[in-house]
N, CA, C and O atoms as a Tripos MOL2 file, in Angstrom:
@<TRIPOS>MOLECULE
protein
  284   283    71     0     0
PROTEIN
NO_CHARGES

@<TRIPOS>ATOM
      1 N         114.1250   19.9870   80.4830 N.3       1 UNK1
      2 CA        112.9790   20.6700   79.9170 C.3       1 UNK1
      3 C         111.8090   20.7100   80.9170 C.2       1 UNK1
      4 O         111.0660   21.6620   81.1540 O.2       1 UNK1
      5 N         111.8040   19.4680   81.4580 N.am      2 UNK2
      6 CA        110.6030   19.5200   82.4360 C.3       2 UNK2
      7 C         111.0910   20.4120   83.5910 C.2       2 UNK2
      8 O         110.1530   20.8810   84.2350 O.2       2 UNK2
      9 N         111.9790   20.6710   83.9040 N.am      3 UNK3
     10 CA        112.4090   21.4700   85.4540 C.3       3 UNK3
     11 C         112.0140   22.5740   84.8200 C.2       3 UNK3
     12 O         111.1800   22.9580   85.6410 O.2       3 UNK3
     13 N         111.9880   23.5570   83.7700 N.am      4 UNK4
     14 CA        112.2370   24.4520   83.4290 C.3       4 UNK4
     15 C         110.6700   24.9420   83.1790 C.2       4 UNK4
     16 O         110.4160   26.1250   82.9520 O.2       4 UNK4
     17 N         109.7430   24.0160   83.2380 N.am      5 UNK5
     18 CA        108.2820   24.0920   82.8720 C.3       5 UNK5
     19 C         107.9180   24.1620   84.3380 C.2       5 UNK5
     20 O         106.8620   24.7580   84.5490 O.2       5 UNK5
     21 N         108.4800   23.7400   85.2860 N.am      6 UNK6
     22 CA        107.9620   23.5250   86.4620 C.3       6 UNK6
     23 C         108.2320   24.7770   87.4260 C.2       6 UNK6
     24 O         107.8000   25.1010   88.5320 O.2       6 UNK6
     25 N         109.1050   25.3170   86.5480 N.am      7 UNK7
     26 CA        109.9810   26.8200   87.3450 C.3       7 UNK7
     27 C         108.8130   27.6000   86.9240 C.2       7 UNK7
     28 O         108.0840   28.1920   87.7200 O.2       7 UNK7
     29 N         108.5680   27.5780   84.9860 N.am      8 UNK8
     30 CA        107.6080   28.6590   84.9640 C.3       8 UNK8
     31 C         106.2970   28.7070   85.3050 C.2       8 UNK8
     32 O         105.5980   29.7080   85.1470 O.2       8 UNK8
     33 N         105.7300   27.1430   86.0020 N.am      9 UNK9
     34 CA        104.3600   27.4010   86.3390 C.3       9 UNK9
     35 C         104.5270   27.5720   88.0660 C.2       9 UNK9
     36 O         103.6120   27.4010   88.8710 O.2       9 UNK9
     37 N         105.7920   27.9130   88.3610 N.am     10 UNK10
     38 CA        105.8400   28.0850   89.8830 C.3      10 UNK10
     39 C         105.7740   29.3920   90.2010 C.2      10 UNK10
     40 O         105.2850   29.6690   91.2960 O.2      10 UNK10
     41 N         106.3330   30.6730   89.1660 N.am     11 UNK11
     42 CA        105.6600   31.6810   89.7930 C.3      11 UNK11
     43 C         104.3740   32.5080   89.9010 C.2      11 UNK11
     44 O         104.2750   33.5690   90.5160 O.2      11 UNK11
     45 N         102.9300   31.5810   88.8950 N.am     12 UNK12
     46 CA        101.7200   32.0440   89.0710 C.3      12 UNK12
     47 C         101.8110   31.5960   90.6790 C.2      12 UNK12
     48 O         101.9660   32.4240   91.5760 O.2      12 UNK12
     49 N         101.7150   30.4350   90.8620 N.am     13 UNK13
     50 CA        101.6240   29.7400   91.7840 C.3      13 UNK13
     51 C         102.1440   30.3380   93.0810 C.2      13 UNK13
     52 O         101.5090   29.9410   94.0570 O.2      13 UNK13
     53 N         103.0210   31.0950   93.3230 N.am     14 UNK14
     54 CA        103.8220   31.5780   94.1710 C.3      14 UNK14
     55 C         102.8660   33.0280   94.4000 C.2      14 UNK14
     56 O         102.2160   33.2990   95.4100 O.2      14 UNK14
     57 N         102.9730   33.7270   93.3470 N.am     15 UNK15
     58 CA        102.2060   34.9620   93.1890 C.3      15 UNK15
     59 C         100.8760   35.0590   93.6490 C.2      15 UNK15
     60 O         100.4030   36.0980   94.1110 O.2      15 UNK15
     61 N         100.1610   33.8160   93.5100 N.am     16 UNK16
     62 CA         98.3600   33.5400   93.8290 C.3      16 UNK16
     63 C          98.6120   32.9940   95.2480 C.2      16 UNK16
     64 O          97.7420   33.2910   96.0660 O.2      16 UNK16
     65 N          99.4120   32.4160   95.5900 N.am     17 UNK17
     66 CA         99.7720   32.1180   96.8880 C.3      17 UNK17
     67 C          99.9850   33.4620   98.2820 C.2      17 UNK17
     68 O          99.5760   33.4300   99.4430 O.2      17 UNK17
     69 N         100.7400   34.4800   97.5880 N.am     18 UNK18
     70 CA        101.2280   35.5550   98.3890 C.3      18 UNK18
     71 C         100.5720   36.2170   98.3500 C.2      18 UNK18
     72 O         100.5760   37.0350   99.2700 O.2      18 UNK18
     73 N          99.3930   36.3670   97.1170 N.am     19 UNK19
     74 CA         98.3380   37.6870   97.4430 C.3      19 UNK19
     75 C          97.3700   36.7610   97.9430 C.2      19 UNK19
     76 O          96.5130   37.5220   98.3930 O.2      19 UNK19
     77 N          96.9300   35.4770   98.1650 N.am     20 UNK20
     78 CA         95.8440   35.3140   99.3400 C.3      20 UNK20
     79 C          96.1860   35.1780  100.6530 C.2      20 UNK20
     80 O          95.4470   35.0620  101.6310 O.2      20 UNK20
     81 N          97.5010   35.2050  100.5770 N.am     21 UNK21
     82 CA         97.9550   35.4300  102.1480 C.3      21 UNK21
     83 C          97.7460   36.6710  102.6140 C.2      21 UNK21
     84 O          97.2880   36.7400  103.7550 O.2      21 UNK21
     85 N          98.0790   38.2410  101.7090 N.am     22 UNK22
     86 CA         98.0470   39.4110  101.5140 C.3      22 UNK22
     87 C          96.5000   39.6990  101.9500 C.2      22 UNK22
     88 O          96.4850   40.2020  103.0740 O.2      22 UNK22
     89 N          95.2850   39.5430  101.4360 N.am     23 UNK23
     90 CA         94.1360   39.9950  101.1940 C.3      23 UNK23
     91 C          93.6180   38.8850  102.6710 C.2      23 UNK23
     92 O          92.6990   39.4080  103.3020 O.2      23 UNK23
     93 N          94.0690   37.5410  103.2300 N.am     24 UNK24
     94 CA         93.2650   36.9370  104.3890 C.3      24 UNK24
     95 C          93.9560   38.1890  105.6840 C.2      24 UNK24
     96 O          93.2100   38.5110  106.6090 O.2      24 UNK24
     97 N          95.3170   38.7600  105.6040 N.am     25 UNK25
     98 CA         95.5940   39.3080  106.6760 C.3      25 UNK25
     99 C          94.5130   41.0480  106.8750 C.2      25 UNK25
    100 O          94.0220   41.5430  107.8890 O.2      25 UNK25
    101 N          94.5040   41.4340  105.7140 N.am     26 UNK26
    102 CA         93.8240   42.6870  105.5740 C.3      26 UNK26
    103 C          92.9570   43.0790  106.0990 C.2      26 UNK26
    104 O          92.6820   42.1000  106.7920 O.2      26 UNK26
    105 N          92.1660   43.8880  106.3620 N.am     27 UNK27
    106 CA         91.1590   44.5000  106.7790 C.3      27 UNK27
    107 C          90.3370   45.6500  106.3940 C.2      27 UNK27
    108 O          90.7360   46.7110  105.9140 O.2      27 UNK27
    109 N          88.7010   45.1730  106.7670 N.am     28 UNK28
    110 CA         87.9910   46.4280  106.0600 C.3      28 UNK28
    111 C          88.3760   47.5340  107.2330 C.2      28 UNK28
    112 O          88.7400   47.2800  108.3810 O.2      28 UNK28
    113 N          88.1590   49.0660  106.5090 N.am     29 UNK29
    114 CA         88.2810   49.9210  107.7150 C.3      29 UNK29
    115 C          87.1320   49.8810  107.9890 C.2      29 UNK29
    116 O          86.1160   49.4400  107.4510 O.2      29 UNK29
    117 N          87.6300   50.9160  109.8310 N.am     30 UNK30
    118 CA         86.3200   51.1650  109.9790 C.3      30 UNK30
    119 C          85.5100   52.4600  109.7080 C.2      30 UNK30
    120 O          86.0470   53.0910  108.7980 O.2      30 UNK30
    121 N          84.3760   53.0810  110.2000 N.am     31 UNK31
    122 CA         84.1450   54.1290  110.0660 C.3      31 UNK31
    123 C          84.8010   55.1580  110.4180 C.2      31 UNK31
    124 O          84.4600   56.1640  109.7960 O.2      31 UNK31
    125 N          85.5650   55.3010  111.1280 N.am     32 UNK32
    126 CA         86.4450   56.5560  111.4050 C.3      32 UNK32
    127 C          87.2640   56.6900  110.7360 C.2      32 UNK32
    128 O          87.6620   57.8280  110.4870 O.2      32 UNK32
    129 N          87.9730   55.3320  110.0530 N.am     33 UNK33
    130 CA         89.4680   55.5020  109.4500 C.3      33 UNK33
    131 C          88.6960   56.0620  108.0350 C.2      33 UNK33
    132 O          88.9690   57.1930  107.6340 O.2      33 UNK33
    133 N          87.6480   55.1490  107.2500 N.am     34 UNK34
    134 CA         87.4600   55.6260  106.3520 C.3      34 UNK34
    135 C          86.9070   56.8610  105.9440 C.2      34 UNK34
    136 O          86.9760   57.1670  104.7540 O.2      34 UNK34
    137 N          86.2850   57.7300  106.8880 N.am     35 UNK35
    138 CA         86.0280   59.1550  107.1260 C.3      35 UNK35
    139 C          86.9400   60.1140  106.6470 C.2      35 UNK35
    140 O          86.8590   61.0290  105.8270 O.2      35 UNK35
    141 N          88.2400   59.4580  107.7060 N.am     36 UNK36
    142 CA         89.4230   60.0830  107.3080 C.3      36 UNK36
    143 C          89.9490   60.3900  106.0480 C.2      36 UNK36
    144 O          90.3230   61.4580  105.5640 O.2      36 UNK36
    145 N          89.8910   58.8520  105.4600 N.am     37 UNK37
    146 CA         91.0600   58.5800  104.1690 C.3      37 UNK37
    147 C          90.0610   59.5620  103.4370 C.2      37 UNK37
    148 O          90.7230   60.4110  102.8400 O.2      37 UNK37
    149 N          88.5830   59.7640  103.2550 N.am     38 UNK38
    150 CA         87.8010   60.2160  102.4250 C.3      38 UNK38
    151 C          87.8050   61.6560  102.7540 C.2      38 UNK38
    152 O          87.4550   62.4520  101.8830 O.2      38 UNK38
    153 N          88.0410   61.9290  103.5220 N.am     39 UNK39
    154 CA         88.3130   63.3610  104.1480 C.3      39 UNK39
    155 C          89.7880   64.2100  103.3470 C.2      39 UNK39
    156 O          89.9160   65.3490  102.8970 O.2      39 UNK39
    157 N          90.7270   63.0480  103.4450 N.am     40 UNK40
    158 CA         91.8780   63.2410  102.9660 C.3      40 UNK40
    159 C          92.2760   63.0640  101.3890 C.2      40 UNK40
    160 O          93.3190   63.2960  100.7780 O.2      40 UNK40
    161 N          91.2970   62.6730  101.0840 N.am     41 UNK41
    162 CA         90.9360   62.4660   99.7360 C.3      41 UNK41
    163 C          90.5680   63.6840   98.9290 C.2      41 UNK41
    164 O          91.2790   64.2320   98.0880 O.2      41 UNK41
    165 N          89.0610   64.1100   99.3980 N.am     42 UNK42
    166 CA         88.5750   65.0840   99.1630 C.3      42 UNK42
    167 C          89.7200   66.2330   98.8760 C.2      42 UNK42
    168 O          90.0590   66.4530   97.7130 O.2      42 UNK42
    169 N          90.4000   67.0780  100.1550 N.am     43 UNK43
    170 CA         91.0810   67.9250  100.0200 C.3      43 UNK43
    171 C          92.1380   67.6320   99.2440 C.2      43 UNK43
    172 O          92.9160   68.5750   99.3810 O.2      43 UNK43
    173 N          92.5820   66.8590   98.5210 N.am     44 UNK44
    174 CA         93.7670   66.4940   97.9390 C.3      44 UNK44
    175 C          92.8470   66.5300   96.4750 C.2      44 UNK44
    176 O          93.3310   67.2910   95.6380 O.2      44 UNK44
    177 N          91.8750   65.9760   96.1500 N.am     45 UNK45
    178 CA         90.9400   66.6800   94.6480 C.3      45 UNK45
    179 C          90.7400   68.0580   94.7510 C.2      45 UNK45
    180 O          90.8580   68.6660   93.6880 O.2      45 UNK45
    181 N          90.4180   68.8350   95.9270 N.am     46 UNK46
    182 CA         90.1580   70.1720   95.9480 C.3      46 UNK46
    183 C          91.4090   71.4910   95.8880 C.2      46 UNK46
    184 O          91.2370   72.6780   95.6100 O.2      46 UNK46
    185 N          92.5170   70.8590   96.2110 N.am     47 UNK47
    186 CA         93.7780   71.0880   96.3110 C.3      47 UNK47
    187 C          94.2490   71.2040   94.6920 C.2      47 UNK47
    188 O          94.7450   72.1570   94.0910 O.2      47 UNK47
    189 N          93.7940   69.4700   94.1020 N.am     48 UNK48
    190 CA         94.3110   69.6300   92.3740 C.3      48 UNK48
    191 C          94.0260   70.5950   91.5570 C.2      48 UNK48
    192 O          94.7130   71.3010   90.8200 O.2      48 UNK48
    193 N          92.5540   70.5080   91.8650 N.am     49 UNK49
    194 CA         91.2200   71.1760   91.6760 C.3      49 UNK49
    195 C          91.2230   73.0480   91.2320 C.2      49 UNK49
    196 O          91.0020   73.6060   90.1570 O.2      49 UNK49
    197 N          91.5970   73.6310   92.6760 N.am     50 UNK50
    198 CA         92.2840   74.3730   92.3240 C.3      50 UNK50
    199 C          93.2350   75.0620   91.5700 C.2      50 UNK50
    200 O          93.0540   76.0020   90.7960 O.2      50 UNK50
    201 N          94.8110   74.1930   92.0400 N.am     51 UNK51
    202 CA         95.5620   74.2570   91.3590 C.3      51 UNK51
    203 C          95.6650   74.6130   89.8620 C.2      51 UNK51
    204 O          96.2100   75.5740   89.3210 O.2      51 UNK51
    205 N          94.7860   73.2560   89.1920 N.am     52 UNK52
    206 CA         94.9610   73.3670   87.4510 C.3      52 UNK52
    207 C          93.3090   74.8270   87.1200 C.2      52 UNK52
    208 O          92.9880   75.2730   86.0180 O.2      52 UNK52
    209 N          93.0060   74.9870   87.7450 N.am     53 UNK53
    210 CA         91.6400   76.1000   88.0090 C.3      53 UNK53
    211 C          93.1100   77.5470   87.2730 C.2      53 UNK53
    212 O          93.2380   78.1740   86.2210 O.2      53 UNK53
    213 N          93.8090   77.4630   88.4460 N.am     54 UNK54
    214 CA         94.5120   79.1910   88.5590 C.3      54 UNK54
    215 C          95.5790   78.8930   87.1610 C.2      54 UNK54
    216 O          95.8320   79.7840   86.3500 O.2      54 UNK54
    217 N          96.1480   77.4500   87.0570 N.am     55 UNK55
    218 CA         96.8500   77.2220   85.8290 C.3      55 UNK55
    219 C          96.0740   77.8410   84.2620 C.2      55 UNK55
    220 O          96.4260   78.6000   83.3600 O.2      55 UNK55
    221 N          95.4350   77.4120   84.4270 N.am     56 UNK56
    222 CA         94.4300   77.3520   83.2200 C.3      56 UNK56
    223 C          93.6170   78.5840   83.0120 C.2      56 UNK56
    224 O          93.1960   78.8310   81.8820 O.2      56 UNK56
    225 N          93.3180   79.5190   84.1970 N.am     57 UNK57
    226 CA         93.2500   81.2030   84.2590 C.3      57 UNK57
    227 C          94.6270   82.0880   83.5160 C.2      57 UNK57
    228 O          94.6700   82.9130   82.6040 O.2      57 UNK57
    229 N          95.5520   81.5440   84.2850 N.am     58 UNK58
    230 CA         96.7410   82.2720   83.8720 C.3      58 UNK58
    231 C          97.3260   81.9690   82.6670 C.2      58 UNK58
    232 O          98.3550   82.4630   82.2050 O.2      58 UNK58
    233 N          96.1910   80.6280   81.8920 N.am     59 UNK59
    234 CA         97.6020   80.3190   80.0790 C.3      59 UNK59
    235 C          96.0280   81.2200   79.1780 C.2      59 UNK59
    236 O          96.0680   81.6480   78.0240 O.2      59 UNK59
    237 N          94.7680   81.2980   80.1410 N.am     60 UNK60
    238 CA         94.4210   81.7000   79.2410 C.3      60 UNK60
    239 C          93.8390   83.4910   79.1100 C.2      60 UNK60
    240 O          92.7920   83.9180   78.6240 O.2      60 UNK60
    241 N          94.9060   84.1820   79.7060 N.am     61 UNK61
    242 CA         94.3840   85.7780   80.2750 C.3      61 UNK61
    243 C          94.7700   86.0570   78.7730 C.2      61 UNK61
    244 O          95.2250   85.2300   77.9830 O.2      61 UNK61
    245 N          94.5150   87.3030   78.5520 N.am     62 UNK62
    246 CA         94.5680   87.6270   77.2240 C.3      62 UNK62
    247 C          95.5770   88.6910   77.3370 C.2      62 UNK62
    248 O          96.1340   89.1770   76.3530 O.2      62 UNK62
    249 N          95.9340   89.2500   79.2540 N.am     63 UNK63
    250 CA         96.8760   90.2740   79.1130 C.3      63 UNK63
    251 C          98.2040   89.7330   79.5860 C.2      63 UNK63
    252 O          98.5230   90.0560   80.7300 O.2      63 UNK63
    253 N          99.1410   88.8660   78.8160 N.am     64 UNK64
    254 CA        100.0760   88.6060   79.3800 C.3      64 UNK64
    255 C         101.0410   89.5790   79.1610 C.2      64 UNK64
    256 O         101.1640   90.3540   78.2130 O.2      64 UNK64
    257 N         101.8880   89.3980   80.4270 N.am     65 UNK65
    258 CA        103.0890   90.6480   80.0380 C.3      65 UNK65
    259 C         104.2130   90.6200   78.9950 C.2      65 UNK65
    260 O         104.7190   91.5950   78.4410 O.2      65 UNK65
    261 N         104.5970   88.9470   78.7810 N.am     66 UNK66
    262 CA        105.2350   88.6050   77.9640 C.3      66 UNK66
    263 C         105.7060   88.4520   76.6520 C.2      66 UNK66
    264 O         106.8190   88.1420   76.2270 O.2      66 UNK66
    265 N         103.9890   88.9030   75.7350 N.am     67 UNK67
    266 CA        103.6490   89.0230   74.7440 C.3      67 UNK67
    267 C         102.7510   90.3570   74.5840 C.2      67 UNK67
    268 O         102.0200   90.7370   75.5000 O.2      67 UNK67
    269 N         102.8930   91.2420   72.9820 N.am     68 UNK68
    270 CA        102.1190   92.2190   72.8390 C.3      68 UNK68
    271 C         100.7090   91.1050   72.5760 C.2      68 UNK68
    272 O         100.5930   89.8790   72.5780 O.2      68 UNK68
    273 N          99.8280   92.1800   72.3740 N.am     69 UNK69
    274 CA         98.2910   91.9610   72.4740 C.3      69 UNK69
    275 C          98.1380   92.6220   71.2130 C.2      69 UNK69
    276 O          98.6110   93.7430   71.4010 O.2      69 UNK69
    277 N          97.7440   92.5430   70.0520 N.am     70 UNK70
    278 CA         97.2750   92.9510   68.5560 C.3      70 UNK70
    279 C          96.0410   93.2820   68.5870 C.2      70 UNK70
    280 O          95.3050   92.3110   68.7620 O.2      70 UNK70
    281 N          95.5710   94.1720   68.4960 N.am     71 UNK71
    282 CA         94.0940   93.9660   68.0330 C.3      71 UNK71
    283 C          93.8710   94.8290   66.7130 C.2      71 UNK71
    284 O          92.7740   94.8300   66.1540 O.2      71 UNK71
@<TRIPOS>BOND
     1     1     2 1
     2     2     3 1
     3     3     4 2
     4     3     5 am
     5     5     6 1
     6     6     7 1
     7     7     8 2
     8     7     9 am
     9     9    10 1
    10    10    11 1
    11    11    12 2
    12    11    13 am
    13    13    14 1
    14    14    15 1
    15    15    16 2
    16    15    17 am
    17    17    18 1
    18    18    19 1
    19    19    20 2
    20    19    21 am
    21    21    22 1
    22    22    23 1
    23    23    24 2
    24    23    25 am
    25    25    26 1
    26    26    27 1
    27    27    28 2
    28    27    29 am
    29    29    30 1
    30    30    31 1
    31    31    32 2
    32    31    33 am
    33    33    34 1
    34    34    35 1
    35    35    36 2
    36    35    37 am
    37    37    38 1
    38    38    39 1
    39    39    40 2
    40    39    41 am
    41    41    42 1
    42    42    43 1
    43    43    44 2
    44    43    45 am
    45    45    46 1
    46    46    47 1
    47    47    48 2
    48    47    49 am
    49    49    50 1
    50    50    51 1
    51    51    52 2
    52    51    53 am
    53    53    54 1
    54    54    55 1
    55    55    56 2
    56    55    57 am
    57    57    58 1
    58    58    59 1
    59    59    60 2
    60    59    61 am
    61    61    62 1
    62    62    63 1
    63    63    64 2
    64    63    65 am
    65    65    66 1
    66    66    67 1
    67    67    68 2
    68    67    69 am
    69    69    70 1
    70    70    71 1
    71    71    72 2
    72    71    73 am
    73    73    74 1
    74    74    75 1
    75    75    76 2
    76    75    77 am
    77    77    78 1
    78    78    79 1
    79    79    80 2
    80    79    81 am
    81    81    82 1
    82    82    83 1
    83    83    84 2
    84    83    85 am
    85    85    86 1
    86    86    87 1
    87    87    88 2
    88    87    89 am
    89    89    90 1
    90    90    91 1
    91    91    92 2
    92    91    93 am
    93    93    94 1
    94    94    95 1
    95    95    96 2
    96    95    97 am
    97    97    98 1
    98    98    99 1
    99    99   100 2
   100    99   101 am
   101   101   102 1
   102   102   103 1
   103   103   104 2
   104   103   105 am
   105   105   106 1
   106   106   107 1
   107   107   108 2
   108   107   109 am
   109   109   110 1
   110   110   111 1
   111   111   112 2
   112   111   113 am
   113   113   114 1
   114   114   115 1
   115   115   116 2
   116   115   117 am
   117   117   118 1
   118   118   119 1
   119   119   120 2
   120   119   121 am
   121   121   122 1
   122   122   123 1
   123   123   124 2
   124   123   125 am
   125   125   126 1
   126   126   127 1
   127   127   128 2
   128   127   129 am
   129   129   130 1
   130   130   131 1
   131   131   132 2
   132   131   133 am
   133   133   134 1
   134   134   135 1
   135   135   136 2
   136   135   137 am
   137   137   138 1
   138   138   139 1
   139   139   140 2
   140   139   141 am
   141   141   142 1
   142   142   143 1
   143   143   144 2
   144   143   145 am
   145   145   146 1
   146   146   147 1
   147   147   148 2
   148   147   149 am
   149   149   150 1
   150   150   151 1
   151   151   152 2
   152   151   153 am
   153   153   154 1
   154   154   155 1
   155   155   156 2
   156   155   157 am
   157   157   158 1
   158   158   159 1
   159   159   160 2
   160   159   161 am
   161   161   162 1
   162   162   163 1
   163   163   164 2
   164   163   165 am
   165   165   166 1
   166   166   167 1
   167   167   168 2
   168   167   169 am
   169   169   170 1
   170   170   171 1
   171   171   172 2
   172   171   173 am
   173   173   174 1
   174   174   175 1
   175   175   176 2
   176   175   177 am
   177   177   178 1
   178   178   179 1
   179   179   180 2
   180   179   181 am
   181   181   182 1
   182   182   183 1
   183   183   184 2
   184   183   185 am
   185   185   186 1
   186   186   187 1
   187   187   188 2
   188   187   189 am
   189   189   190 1
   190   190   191 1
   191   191   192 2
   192   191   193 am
   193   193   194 1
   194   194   195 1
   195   195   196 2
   196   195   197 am
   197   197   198 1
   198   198   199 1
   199   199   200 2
   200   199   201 am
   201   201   202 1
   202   202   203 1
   203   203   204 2
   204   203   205 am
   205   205   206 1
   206   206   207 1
   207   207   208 2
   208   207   209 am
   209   209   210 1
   210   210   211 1
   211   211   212 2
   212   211   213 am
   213   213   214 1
   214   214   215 1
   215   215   216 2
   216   215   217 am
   217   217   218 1
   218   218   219 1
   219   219   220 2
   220   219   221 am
   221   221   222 1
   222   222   223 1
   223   223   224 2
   224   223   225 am
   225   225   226 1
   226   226   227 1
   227   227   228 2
   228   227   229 am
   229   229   230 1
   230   230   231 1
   231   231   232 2
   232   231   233 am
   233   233   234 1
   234   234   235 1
   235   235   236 2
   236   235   237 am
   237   237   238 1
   238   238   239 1
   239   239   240 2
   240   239   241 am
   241   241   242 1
   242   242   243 1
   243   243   244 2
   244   243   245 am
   245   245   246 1
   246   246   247 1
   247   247   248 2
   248   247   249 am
   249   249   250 1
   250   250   251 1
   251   251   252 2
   252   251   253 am
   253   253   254 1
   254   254   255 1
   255   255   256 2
   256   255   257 am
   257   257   258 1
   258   258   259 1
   259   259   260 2
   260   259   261 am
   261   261   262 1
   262   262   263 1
   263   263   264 2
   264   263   265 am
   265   265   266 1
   266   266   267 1
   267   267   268 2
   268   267   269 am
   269   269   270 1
   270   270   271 1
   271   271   272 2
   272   271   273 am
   273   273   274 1
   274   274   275 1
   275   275   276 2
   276   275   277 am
   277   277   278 1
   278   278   279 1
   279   279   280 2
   280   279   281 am
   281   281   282 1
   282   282   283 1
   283   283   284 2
@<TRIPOS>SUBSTRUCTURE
     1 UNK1         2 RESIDUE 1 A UNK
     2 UNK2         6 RESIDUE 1 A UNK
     3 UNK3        10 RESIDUE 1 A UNK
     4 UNK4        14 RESIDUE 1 A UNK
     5 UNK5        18 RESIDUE 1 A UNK
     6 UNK6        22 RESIDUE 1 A UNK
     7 UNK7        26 RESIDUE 1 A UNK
     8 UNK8        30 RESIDUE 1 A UNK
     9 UNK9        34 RESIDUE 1 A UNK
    10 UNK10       38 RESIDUE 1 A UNK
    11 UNK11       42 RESIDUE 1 A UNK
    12 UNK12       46 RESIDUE 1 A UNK
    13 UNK13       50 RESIDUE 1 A UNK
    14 UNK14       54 RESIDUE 1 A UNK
    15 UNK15       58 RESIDUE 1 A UNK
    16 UNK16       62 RESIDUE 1 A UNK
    17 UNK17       66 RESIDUE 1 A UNK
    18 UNK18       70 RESIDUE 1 A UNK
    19 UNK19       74 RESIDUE 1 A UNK
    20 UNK20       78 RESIDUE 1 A UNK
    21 UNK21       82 RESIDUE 1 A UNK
    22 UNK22       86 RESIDUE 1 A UNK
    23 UNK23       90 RESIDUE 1 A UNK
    24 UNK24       94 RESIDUE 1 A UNK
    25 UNK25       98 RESIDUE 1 A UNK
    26 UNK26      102 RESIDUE 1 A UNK
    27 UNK27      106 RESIDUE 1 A UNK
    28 UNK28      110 RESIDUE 1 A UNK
    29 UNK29      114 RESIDUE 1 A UNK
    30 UNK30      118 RESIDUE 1 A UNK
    31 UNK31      122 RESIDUE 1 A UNK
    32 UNK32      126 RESIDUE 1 A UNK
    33 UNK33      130 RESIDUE 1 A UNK
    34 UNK34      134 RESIDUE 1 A UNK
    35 UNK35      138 RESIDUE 1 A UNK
    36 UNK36      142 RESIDUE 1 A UNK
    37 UNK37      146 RESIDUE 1 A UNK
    38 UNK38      150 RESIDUE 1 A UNK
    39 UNK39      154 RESIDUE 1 A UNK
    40 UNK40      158 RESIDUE 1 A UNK
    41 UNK41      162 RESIDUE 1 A UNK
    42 UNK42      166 RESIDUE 1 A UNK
    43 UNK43      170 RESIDUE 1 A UNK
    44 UNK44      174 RESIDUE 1 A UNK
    45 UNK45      178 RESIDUE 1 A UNK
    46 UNK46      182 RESIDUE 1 A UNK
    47 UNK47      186 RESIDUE 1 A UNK
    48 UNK48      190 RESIDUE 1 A UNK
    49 UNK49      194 RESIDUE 1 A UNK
    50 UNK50      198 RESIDUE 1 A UNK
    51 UNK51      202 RESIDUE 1 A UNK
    52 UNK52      206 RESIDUE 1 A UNK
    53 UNK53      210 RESIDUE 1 A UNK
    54 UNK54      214 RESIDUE 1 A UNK
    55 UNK55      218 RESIDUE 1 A UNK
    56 UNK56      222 RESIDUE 1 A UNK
    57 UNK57      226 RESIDUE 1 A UNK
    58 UNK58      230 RESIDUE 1 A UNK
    59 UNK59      234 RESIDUE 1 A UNK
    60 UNK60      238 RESIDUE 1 A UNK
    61 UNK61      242 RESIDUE 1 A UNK
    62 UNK62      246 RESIDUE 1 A UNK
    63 UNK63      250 RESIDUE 1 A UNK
    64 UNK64      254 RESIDUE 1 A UNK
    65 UNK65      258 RESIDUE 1 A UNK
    66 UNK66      262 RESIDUE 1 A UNK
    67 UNK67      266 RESIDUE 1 A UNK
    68 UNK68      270 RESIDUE 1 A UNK
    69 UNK69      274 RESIDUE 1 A UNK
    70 UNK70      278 RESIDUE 1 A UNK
    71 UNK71      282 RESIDUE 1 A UNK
């Protein structure tokens, strides 16, 4: 019973162990890299951005070809 208590408090232990090893090796960027990632960021929201923009034009045209139009 006791081995079995000792297993389950070994993988917080293991887990809090490997992410402060994780986060001491890491690094802040620097200004250029983070320019980048934010650069690359941007166009990838402006990209979505778009995207659901022309989606959301086209579910809501009123002349689709697919369907008559009643008025």
């Amino acid at each position: 019973m006791a081995d079995q208590v000792q297993e389950l408090l070994e993988v917080p232990r293991e887990f809090l162990r490997d992410g402060m090893q994780f986060m001491n090796r890491c690094q802040k960027p620097d200004r250029k890299e983070f320019l980048k990632i934010s650069q690359a960021v941007g166009v990838g929201f402006l990209i979505m951005g778009a995207v659901g923009f022309i989606v959301k034009l086209s579910k809501a045209s009123p002349l689709r070809l697919d369907r008559k139009v009643i008025r």
